[in-house]
MARGUGU-249847 format. One record per atom (N, C-alpha, C): residue in three letters; z, x, y. Coordinates in pm, whole numbers, padded with zeros to 5 digits, always signed. Each point is the difference from the previous one (the first is absolute). Layout:
MARGUGU-249847
ALAZXY
...
END
This chain:
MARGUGU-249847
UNK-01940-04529+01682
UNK-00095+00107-00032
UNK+00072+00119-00066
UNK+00123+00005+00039
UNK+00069+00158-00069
UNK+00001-00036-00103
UNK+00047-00153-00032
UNK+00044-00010-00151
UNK-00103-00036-00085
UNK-00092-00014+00061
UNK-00133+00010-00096
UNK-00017+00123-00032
UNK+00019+00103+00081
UNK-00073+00156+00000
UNK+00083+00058-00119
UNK+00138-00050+00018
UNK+00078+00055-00077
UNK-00021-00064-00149
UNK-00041-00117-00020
UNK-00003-00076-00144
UNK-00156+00131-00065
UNK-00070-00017+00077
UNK-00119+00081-00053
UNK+00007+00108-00023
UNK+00075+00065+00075
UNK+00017+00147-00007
UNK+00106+00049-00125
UNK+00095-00100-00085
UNK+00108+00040-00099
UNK-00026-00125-00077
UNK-00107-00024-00028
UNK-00031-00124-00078
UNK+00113-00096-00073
UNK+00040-00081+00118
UNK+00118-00100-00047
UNK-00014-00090+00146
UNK+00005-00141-00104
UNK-00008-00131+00062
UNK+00076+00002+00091
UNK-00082-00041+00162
UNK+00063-00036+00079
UNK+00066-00149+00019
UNK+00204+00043+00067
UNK+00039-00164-00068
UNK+00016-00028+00144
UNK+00014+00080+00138
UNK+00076-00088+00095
UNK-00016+00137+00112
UNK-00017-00081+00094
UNK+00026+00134+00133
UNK+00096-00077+00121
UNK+00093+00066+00075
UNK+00070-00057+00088
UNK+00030+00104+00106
UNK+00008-00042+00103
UNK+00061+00115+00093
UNK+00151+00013+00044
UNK+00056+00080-00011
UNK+00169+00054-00049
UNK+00005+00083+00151
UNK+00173-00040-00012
UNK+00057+00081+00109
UNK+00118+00051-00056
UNK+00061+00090+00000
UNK+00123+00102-00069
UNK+00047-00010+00129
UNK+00156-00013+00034
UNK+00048+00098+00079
UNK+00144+00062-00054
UNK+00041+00107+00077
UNK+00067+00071-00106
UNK+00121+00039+00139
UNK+00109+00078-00018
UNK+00124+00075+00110
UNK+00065+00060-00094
UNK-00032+00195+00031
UNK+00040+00069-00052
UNK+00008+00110+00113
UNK+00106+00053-00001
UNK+00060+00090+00122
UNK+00001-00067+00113
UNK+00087-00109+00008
UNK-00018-00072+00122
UNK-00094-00008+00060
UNK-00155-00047-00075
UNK-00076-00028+00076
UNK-00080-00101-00090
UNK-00035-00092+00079
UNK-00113-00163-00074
UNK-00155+00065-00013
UNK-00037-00023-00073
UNK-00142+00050-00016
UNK-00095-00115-00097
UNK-00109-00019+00063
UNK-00052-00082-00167
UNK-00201+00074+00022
UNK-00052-00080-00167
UNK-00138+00075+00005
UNK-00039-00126+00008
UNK-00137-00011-00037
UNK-00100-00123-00024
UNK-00120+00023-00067
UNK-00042-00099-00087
UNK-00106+00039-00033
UNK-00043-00098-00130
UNK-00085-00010-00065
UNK-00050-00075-00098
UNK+00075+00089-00142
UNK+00016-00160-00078
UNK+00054+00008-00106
UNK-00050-00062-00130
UNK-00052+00063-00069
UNK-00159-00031-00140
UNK+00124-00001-00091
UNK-00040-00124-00110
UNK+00048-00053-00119
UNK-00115+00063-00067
UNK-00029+00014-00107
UNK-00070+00011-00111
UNK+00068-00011-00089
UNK-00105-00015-00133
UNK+00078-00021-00163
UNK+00059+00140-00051
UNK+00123-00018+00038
UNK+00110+00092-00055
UNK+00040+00094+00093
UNK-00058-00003+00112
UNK+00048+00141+00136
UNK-00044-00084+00170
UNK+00126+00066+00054
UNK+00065-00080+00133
UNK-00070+00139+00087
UNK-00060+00007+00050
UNK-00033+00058+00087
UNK+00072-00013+00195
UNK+00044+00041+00053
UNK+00050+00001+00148
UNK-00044+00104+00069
UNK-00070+00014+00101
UNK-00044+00095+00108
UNK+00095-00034+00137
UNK+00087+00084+00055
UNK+00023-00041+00151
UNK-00019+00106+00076
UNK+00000-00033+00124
UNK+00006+00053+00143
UNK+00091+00061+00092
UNK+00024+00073+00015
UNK+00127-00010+00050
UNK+00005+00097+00127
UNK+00071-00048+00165
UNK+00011+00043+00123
UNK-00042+00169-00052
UNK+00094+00056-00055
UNK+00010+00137+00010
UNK-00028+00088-00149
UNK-00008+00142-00055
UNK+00020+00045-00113
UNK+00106-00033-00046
UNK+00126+00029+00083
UNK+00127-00001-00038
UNK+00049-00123-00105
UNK-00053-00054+00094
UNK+00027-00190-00061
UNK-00045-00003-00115
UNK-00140+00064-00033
UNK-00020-00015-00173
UNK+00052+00097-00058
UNK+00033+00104+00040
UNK+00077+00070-00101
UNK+00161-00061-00027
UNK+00033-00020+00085
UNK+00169-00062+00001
UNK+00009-00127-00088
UNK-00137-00092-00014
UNK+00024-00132-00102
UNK-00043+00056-00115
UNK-00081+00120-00017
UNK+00002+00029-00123
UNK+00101+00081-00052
UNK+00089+00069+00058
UNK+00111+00056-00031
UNK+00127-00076-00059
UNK-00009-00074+00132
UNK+00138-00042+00024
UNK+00007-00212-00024
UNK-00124-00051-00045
UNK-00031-00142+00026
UNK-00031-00047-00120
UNK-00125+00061-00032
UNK-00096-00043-00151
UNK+00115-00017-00095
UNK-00034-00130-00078
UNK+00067-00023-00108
UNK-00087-00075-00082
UNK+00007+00063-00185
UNK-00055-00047-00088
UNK+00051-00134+00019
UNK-00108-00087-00034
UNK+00050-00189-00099
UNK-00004+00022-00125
UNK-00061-00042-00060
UNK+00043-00082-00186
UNK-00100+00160-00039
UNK-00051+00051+00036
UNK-00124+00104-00051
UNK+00000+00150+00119
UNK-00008+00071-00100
UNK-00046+00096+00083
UNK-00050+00005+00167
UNK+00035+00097+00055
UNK-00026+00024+00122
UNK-00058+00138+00061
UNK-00166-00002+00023
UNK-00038+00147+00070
UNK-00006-00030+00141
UNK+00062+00077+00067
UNK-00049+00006+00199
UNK-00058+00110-00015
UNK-00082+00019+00104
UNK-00057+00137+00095
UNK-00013-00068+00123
UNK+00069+00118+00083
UNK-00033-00033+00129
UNK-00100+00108+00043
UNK-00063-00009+00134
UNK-00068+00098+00016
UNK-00036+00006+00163
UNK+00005+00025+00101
UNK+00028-00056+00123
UNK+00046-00068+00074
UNK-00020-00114+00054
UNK+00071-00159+00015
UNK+00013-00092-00061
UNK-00105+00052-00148
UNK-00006-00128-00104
UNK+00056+00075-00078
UNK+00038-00111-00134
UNK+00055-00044-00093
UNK-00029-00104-00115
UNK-00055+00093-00102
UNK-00046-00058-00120
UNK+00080-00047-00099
UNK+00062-00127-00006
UNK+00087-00034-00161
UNK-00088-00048-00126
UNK-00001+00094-00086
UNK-00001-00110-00102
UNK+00059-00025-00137
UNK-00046-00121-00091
UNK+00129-00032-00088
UNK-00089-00088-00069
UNK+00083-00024-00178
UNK-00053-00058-00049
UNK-00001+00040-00143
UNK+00033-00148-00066
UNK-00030+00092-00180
UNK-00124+00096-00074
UNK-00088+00012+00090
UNK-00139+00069-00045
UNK+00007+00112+00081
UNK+00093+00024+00055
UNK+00033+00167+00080
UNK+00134+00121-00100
UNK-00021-00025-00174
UNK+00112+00033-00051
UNK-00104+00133-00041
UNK-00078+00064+00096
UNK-00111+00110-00045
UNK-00027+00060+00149
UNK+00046+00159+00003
UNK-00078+00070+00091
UNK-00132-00046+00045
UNK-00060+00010-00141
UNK-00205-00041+00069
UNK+00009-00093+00073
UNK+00111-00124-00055
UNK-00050-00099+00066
UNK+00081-00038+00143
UNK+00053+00045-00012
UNK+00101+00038+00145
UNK-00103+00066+00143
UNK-00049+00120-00073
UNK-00086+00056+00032
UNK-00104-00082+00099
UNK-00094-00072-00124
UNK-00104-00008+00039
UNK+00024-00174+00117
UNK+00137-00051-00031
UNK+00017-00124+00111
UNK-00013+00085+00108
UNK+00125+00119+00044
UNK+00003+00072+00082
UNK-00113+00015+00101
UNK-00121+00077-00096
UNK-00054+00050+00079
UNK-00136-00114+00075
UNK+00012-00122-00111
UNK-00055-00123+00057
UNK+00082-00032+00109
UNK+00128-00007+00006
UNK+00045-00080+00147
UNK-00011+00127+00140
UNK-00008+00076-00055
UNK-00042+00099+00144
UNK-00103-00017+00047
UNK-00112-00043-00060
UNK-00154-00001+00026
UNK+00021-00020+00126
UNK-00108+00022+00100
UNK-00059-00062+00154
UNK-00074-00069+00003
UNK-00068-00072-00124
UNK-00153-00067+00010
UNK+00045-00165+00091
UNK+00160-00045+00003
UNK+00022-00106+00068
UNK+00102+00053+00132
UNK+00104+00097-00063
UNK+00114+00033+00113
UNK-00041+00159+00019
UNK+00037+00063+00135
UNK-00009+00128+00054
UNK+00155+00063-00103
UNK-00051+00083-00052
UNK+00091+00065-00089
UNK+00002+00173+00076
UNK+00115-00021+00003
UNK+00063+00165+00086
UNK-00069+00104-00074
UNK-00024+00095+00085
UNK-00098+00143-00105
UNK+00133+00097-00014
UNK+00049-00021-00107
UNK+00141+00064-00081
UNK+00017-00001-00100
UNK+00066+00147-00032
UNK-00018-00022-00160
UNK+00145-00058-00008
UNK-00005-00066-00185
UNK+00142-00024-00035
UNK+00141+00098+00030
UNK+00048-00035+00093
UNK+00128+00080+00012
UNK+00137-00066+00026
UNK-00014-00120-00053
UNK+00158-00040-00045
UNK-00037-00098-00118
UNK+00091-00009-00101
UNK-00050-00089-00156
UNK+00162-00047-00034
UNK+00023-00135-00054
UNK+00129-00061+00026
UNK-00118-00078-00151
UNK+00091+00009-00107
UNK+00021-00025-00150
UNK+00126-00097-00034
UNK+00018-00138-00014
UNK+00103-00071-00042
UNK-00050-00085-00103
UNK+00147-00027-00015
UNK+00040-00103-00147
UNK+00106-00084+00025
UNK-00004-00135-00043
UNK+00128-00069-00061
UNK+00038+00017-00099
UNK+00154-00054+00053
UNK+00102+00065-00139
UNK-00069-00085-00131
UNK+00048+00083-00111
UNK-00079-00058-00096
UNK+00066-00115-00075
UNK+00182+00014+00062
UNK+00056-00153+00005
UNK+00038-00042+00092
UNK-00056-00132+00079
UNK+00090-00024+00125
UNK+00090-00056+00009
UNK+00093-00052-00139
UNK+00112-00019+00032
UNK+00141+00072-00022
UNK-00091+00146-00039
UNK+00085+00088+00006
UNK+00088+00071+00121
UNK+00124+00021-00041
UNK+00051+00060+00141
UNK-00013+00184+00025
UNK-00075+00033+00098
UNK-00030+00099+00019
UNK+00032+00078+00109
UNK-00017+00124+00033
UNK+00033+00062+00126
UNK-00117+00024+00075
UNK-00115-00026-00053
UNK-00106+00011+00125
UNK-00082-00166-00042
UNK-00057-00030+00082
UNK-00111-00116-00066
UNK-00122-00011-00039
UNK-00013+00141-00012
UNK-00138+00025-00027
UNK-00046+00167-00041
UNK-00140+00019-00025
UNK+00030+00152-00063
UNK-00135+00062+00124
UNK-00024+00106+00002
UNK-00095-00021+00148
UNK+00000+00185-00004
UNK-00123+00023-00016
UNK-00080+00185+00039
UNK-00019-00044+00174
UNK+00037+00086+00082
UNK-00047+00071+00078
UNK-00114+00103+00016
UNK-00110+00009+00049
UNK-00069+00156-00041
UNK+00000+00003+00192
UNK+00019+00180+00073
UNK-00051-00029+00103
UNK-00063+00118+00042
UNK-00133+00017+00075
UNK-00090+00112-00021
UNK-00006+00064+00139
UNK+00103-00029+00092
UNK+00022+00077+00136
UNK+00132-00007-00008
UNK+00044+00098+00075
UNK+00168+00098+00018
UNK-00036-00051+00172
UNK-00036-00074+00061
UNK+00023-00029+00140
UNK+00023-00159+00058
UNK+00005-00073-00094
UNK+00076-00149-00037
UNK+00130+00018+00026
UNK+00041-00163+00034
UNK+00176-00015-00003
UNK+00021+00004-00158
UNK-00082-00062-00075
UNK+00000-00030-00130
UNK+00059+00158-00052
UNK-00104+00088-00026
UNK+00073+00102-00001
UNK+00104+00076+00003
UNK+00022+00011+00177
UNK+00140+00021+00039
UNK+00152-00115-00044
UNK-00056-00084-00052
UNK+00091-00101-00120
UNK+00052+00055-00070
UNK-00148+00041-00112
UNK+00014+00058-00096
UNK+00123+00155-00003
UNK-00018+00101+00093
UNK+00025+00140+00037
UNK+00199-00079+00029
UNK-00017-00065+00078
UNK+00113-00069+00007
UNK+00090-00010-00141
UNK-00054-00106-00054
UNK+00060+00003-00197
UNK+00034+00155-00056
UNK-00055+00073+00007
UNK-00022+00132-00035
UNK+00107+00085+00073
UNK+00033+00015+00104
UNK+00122+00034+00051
UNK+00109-00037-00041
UNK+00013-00113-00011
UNK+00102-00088-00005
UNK+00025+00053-00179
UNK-00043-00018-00104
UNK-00030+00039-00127
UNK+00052+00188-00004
UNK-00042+00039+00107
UNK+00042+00127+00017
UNK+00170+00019+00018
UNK+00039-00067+00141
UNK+00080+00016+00000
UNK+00135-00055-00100
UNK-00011-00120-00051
UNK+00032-00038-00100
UNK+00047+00054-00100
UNK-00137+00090-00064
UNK-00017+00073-00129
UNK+00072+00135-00012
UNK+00053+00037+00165
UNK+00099+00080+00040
UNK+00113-00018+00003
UNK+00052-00061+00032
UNK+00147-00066+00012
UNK+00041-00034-00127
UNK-00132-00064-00107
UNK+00109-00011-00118
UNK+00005+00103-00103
UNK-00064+00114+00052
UNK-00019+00133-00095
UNK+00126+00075+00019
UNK+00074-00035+00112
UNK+00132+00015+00058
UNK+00116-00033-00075
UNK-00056-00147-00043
UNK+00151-00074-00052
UNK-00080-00072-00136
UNK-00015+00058-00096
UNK-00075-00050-00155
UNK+00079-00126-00027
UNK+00103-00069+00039
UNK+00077-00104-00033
UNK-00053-00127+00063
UNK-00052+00045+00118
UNK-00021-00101+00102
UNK-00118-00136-00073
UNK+00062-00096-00014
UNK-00068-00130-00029
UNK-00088-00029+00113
UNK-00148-00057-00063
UNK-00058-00064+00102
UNK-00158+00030-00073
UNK-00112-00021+00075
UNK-00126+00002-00067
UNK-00056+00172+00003
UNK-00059-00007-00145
UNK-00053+00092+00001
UNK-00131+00073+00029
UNK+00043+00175+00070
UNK-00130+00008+00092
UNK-00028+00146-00115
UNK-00148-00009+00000
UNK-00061+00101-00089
UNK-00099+00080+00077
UNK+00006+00118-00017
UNK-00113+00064+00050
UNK-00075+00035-00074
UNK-00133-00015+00008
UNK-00102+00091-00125
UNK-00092+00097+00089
UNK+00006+00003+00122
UNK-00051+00120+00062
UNK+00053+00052+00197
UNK-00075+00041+00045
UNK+00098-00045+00171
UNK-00044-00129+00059
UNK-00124-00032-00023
UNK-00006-00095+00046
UNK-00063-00127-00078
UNK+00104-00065-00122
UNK-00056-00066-00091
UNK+00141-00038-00091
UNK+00052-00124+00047
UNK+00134-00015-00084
UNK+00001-00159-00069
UNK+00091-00012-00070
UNK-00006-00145-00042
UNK+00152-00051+00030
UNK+00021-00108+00003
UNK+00103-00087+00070
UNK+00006-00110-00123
UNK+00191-00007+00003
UNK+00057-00119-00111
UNK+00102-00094+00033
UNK-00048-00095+00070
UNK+00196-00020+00055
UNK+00019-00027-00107
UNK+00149-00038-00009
UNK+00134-00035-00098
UNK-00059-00146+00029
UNK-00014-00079+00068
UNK-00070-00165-00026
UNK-00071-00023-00093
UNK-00093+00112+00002
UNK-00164-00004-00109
UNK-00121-00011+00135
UNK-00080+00027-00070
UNK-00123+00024+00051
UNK-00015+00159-00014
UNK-00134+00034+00100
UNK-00109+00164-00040
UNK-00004+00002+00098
UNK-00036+00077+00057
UNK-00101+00089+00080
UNK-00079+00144+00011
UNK-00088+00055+00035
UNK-00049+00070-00021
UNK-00070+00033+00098
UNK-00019+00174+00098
UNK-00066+00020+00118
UNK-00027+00142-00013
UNK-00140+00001+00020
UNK-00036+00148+00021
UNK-00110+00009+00111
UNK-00001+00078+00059
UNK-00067+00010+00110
UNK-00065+00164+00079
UNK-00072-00003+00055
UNK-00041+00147+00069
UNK-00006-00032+00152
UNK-00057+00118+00090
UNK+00024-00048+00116
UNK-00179-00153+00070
UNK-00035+00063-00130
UNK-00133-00091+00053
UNK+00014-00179-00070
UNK+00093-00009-00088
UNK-00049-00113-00119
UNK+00114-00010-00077
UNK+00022-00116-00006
UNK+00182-00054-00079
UNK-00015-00067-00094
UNK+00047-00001-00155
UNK-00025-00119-00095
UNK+00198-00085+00047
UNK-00043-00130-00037
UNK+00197-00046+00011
UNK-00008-00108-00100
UNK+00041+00011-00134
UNK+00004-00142-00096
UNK+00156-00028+00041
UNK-00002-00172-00029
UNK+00126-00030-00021
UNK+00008-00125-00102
UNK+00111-00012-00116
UNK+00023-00114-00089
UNK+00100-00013-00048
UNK-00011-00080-00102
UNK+00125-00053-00035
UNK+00007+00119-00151
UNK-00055+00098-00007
UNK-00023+00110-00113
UNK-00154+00086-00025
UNK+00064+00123-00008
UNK-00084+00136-00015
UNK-00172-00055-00071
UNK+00011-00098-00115
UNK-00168-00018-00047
UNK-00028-00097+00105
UNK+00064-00079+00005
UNK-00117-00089+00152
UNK-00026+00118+00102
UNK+00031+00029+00039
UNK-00014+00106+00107
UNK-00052+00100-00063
UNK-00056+00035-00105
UNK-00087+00110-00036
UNK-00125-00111-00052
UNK+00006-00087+00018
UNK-00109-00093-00040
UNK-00069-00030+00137
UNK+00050-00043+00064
UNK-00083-00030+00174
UNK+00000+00128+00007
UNK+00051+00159-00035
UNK-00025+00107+00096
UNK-00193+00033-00084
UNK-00003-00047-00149
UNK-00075+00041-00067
UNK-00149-00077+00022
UNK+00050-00126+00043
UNK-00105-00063+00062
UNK-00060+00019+00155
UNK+00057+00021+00063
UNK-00008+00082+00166
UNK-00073+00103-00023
UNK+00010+00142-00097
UNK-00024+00059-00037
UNK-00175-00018-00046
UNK-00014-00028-00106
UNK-00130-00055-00020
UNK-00061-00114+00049
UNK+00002-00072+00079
UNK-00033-00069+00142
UNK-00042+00091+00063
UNK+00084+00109+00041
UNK-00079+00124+00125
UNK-00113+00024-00055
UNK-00015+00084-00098
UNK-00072+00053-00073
UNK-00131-00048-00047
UNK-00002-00188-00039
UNK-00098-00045+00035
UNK-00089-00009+00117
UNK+00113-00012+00149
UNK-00067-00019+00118
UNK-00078+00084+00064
UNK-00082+00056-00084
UNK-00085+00144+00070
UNK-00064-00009+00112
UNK-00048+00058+00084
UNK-00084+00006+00137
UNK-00095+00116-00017
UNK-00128-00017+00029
UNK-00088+00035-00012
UNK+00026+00102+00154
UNK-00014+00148-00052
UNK-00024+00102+00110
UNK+00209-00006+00032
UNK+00111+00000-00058
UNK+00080-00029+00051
UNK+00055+00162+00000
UNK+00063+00063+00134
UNK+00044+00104+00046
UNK+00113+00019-00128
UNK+00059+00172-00026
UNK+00071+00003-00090
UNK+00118-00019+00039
UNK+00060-00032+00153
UNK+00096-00028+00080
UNK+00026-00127+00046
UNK-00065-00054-00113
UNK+00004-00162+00011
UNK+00154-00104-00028
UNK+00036-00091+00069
UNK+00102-00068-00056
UNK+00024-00027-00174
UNK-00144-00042+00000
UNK+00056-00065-00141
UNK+00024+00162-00100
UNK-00050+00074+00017
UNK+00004+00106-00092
UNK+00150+00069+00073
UNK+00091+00005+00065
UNK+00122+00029+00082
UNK+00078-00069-00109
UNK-00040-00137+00000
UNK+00075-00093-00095
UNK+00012-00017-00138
UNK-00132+00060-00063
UNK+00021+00031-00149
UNK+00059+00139-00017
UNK-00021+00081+00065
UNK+00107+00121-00013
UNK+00162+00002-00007
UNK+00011-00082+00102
UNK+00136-00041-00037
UNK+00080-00085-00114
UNK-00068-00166-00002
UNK+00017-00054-00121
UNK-00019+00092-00126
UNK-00088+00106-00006
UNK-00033+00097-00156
UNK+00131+00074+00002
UNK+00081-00012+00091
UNK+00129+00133-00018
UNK+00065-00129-00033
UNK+00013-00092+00081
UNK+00093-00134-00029
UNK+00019-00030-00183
UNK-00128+00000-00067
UNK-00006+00003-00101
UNK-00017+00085-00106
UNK+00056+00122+00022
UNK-00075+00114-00072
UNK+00172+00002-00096
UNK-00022+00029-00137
UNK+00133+00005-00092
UNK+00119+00057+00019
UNK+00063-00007+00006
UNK+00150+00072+00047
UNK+00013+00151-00077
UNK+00000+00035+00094
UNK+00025+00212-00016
UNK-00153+00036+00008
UNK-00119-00081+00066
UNK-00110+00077+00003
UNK-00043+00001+00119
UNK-00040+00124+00053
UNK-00038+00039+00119
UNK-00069-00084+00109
UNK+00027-00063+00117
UNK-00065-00040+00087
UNK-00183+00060+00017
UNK-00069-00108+00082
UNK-00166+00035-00051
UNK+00037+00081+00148
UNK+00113+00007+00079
UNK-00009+00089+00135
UNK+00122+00069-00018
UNK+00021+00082+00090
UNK+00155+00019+00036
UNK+00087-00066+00102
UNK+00134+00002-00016
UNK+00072-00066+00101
UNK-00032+00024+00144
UNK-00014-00124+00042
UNK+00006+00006+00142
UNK+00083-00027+00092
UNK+00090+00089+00037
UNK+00101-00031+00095
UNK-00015-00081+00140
UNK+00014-00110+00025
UNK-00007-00112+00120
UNK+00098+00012+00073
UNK-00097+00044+00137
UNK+00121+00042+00087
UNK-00075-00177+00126
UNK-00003+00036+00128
UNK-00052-00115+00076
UNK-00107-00047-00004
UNK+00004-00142-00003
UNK-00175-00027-00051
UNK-00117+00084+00129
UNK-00104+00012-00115
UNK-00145+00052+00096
UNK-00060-00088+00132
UNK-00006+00068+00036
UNK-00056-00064+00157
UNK-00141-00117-00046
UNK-00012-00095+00037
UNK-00111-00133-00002
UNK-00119+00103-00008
UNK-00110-00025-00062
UNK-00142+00015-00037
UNK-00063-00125+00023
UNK+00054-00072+00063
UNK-00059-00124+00015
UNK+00075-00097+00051
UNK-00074-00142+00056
UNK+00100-00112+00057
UNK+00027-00071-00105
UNK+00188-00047+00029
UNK+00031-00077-00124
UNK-00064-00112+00019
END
């Protein structure tokens, strides 16, 4: 029945439905979701379940991995939405699978807005040798996640770093850039990107094997939000936390942030259960 709801609702042939189990061990701990898994012509749809919030945020962080095609997650309570597929190379249409696999008309869908969005890609050669295996946006629209405190983590670390070698200009090793206090980009000497900016509410984090892939998933994350509107949605909303940030993430070099710096001191106390 989902995968009927879902063929009707994003008009594309339904090819196959199965029920899937993930399990995943990240921070020393085993976790898995469950849930039905819709084929259609050209997009893989996956919904799971999972014991706790934590658990879906941590496989979408730290688990999800693109195959041969693109890869969107949202998690959003205990579930966890993947999807993928050559007919997802479009916000709209990213979009509009999206907001088909959330529906409730078959599964109880959590009353939450989007507040974590996980954007991947395969390399565009795989038999290339690379330093990451994949290229992958982060967006995250609460400062009271581990995900987060990950993120704030990188950012220190980038700090202190970016100190020590302002010390010794000779010193070999990867390079750390700042473009504001809290918004730097990362190079090792291996190869690969990175890129992290963040406030105390909402973190963007790209990572690749180079600066245009990673301004390409940040650009698509980006307008993905922007499509996902909510009717009546508070101006203190996740997803709007998250395009504020990605817009500094991407705004031209030497032009003013759409905010000012925000200095991150300990994360904010929970507004909610993870």
């Amino acid at each position: 029945m989902f995968g009927n709801v879902l063929s009707r609702a994003v008009g594309l042939r339904l090819v196959s439905v199965q029920a899937v189990l993930h399990r995943a061990r990240w921070g020393g701990r085993t976790f898995e979701g469950t849930g039905p898994c819709v084929q259609l012509d050209g997009v893989e749809v996956t919904r799971l379940l999972f014991d706790r919030p934590l658990d879906a945020l941590e496989y979408l962080v730290h688990v999800a991995r693109p195959g041969r095609t693109p890869l969107v997650a949202d998690a959003r309570g205990r579930q966890l939405v993947m999807v993928s597929g050559r007919r997802l190379l479009t916000p709209e249409r990213a979009a509009r699978v999206l907001t088909a696999a959330w529906a409730d008309e078959v599964l109880d869908a959590p009353e939450r807005p989007i507040e974590a969005l996980r954007v991947a890609s395969p390399p565009l050669d795989e038999a290339a040798a690379a330093g990451v295996a994949f290229d992958a946006a982060l967006f995250l629209g609460r400062g009271d996640t581990p995900a987060w405190t990950h993120t704030l983590e990188k950012l220190r670390v980038a700090r202190l770093y970016a100190g020590e070698s302002a010390g010794d200009p000779a010193r070999a090793g990867p390079v750390v850039r700042f473009v504001s206090t809290n918004h730097f980009v990362f190079e090792p000497a291996a190869g690969g990107f990175s890129e992290v900016a963040m406030t105390r509410h909402a973190a963007v984090d790209v990572v690749g094997r180079g600066a245009d892939r990673c301004r390409a998933l940040a650009v698509f994350g980006r307008d993905l939000l922007e499509v996902l509107t909510t009717d009546g949605e508070p101006e203190e909303a996740p997803r709007r936390r998250m395009l504020v940030v990605v817009q500094e993430l991407l705004a031209p070099p030497g032009e003013a942030p759409a905010t000012p710096p925000d200095e991150l001191g300990a994360p904010p106390r929970p507004d909610a259960p993870r």
